[in-house]
matplotlib code that plots the C-alpha trace (Angstrom):
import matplotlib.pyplot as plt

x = [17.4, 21.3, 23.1, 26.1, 29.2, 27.8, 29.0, 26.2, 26.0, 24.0, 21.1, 18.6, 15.6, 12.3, 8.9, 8.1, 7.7, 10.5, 8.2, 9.7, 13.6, 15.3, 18.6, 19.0, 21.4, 21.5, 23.4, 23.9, 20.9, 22.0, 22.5, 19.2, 16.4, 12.5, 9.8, 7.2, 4.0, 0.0, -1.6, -4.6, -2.3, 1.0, -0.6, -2.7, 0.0, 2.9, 5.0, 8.5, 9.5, 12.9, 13.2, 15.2, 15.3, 14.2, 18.0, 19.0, 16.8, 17.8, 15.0, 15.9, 12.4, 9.5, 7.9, 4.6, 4.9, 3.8, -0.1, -0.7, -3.3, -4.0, -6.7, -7.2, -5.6, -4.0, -0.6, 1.0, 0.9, 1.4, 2.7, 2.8, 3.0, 0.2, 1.2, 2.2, 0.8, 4.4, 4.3, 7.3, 6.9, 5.1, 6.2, 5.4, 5.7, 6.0, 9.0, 13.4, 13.2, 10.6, 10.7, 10.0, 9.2, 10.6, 9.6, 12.5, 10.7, 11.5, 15.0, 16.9, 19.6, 18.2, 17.1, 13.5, 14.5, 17.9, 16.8, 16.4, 12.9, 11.4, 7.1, 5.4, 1.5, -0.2, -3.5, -5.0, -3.8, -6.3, -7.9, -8.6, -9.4, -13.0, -13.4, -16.4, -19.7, -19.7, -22.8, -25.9, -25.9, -22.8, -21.4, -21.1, -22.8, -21.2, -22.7, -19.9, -19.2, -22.0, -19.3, -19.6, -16.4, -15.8, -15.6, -16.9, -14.3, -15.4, -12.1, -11.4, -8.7, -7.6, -9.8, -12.8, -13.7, -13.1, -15.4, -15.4, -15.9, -14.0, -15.0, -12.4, -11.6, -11.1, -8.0, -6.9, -5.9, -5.5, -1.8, -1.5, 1.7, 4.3, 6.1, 9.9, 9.3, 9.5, 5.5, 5.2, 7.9, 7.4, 3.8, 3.2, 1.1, 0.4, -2.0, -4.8, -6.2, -10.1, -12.3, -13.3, -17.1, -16.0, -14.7, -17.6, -17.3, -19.8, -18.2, -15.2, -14.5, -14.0, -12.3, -9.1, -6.4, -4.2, -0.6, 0.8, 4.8, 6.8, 4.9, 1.6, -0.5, -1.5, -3.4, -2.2, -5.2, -4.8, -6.8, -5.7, -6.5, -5.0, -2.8, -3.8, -2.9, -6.2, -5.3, -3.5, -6.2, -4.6, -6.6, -7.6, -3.8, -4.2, -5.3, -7.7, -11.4, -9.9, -10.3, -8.6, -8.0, -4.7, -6.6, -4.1, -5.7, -3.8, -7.0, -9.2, -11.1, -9.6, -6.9, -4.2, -1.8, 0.8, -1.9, -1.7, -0.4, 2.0, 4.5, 6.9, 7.6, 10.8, 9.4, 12.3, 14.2, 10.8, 9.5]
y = [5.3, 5.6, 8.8, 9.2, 8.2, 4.9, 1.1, -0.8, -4.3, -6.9, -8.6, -11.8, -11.7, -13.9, -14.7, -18.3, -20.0, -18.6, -16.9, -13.0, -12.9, -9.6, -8.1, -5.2, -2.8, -0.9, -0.5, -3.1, -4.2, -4.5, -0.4, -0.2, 1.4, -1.1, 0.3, -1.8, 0.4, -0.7, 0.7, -1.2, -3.3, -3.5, -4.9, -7.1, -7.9, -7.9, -5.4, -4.5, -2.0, -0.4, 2.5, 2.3, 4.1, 1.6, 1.9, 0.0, -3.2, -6.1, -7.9, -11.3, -12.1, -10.1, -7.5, -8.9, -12.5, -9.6, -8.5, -5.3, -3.8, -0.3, 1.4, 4.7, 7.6, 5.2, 6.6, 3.1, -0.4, -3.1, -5.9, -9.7, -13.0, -14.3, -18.0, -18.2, -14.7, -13.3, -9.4, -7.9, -4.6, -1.1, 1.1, 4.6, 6.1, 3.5, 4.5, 4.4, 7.1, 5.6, 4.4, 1.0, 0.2, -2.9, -6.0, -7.2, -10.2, -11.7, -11.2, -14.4, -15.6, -12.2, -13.2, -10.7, -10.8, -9.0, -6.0, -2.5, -1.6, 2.0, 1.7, 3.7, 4.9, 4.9, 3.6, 7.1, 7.6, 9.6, 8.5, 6.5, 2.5, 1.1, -2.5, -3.9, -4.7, -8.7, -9.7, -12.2, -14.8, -17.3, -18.6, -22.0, -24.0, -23.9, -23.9, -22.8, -24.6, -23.4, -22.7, -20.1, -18.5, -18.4, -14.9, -13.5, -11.8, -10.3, -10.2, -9.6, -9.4, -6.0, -5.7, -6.8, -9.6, -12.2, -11.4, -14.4, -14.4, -16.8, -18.0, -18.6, -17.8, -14.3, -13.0, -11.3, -14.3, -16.9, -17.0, -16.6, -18.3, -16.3, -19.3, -18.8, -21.6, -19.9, -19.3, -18.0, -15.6, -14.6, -14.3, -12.5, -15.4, -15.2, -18.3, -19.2, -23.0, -22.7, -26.1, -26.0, -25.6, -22.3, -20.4, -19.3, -17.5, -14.9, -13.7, -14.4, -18.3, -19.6, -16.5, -17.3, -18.6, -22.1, -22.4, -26.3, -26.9, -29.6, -32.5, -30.4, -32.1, -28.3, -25.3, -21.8, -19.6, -15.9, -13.5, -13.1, -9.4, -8.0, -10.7, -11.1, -14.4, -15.9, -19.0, -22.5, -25.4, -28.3, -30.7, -33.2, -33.3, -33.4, -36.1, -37.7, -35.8, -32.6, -30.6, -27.5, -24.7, -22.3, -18.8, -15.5, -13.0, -10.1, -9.9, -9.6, -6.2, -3.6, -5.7, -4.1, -6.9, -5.4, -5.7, -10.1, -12.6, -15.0, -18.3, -18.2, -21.8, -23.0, -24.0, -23.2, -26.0, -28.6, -28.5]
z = [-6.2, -6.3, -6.4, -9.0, -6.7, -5.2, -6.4, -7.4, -7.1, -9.2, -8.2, -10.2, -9.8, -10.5, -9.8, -8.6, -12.1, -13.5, -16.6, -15.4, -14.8, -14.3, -13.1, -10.7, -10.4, -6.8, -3.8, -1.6, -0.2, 3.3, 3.4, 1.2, 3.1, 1.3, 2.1, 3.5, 3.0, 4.3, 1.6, 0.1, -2.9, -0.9, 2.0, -0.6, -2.6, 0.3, -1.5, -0.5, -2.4, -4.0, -6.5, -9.6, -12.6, -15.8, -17.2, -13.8, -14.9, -17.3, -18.5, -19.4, -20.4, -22.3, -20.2, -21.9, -20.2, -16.6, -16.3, -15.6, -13.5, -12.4, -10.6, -8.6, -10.1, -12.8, -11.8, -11.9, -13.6, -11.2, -12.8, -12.3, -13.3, -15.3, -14.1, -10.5, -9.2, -8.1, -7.9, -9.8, -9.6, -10.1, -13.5, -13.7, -17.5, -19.7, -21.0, -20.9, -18.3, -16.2, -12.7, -11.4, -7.8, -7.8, -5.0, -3.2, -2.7, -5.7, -5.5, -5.4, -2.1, 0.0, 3.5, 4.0, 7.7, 7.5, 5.2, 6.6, 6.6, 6.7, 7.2, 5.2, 6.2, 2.8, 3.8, 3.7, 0.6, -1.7, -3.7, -0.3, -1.4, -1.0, -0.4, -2.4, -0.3, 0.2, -1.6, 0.5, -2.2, -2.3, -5.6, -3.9, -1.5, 1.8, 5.7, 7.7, 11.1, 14.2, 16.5, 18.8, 19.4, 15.4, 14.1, 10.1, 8.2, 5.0, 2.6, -1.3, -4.3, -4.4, -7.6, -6.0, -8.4, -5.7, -2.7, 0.0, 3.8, 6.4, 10.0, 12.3, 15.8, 16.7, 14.9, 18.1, 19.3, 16.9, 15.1, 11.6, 9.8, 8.6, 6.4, 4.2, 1.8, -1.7, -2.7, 0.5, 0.4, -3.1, -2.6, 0.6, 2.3, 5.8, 6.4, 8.4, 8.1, 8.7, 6.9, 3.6, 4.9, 6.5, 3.7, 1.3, -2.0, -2.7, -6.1, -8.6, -7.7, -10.7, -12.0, -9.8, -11.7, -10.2, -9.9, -9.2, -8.5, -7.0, -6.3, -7.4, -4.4, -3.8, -6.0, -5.2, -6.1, -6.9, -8.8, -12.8, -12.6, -9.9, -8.8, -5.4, -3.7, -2.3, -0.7, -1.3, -1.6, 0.3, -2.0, 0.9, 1.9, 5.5, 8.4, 7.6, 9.0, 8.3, 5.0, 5.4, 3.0, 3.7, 3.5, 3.7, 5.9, 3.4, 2.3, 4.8, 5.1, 7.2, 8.3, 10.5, 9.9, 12.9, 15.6, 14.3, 16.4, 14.3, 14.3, 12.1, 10.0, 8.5, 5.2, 3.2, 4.9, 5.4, 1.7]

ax = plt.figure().add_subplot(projection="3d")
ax.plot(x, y, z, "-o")
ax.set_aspect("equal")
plt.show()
């Protein structure tokens, strides 16, 4: 938060569809210290945060077009986008003197690579975050590949109403893509590419909400009640043999995502 004596300069902010628009007043954000925290919704919901006080934040849209979802201690309401899934921000006290935590990530012209990061160690956090137990019966039919060297990763929406596993190569060595196009910045995604066949839901499928832009030939699927972002179904845009769906591995259970391998695509100048 800023202190008394420092100039504060004016930032827009949105999530991806454009339903929550806001404007920030902070110190410049190059000499701005996010914090970029592994707890179990931040690393979920890639969270970079900022603290400002509530009187530092124009909305330009109603705070009821946001969800809100809480859990633990109920100490904060995350809030988001009903629509595209973008995560705005926490608020603690619902009130004119209350604090939001505020996601730089949907702050508009900012370059993520050039901010001042300070890592933050809130996985043990209490109360400490229980992932849901991955249930034996799917939701949908699937017979992942019979490849030997491929790897089952249980994963989940923060909430647990999504519960899916994934089988790909080991993570330790297979690259996950960090892309700058705007859902993927917005949104947190870090993608892996596994088949179709290899992804099956166990619980909340057809719970996930779908967000289209663009040209629409993809679905961006992210749970309604949380606002975790799941995965982007390609749709059968690929070569043709190949159904791929782009899973993010922010979900995945007890994920480290430091210890990842990753490439880095220029998807804000290819899309």
């Amino acid at each position: 938060m800023s202190s008394p004596n420092q100039e504060l300069a004016s930032y827009r902010a949105s999530c991806h569809c454009g339903a929550v628009t806001f404007t920030i007043r902070t110190p410049s954000l190059s000499d701005h210290q996010v914090d970029r925290c592994d707890c179990s919704i931040c690393s979920r919901n890639g969270y970079l945060l900022i603290h400002l006080k509530r009187a530092d934040v124009d909305f330009h849209t109603d705070l009821n077009n946001m969800v809100s979802y809480s859990f633990g201690d109920k100490g904060g309401a995350h809030k988001f986008c009903p629509r595209c899934g973008s995560s705005a921000m926490v608020e603690f006290n619902e009130n004119e003197d209350s604090e939001l935590w505020i996601n730089v990530r949907l702050i508009q012209g900012i370059d993520l690579q050039k901010l001042n990061y300070k890592d933050l160690d809130g996985k043990m956090m209490q109360p400490i975050y229980k992932a849901p137990q991955i249930a034996t019966t799917p939701d949908q039919s699937s017979t992942p590949s019979a490849v030997s060297n491929f790897k089952r990763y249980n994963a989940n929406c923060h909430c647990g109403t999504v519960t899916y596993t994934i089988h790909i190569p080991s993570l330790s060595d297979h690259q996950a893509n960090s892309c700058n196009c705007s859902i993927c910045s917005l949104n947190g995604y870090l993608l892996v590419y596994p088949e179709r066949q290899d992804v099956v839901f166990y619980s909340g499928y057809d719970h996930l909400s779908d967000y289209a832009f663009g040209t629409k030939m993809v679905t961006h699927k992210f749970c309604p009640t949380c606002g975790s972002s799941i995965m982007i179904d390609c749709n059968g845009f690929a070569p043709v043999g190949v159904d791929p769906l782009a899973i993010n591995v922010r979900m995945i259970q007890d994920i480290d995502l430091n210890k990842l391998k990753f490439r880095y695509t220029d998807g804000k100048n290819l899309f």
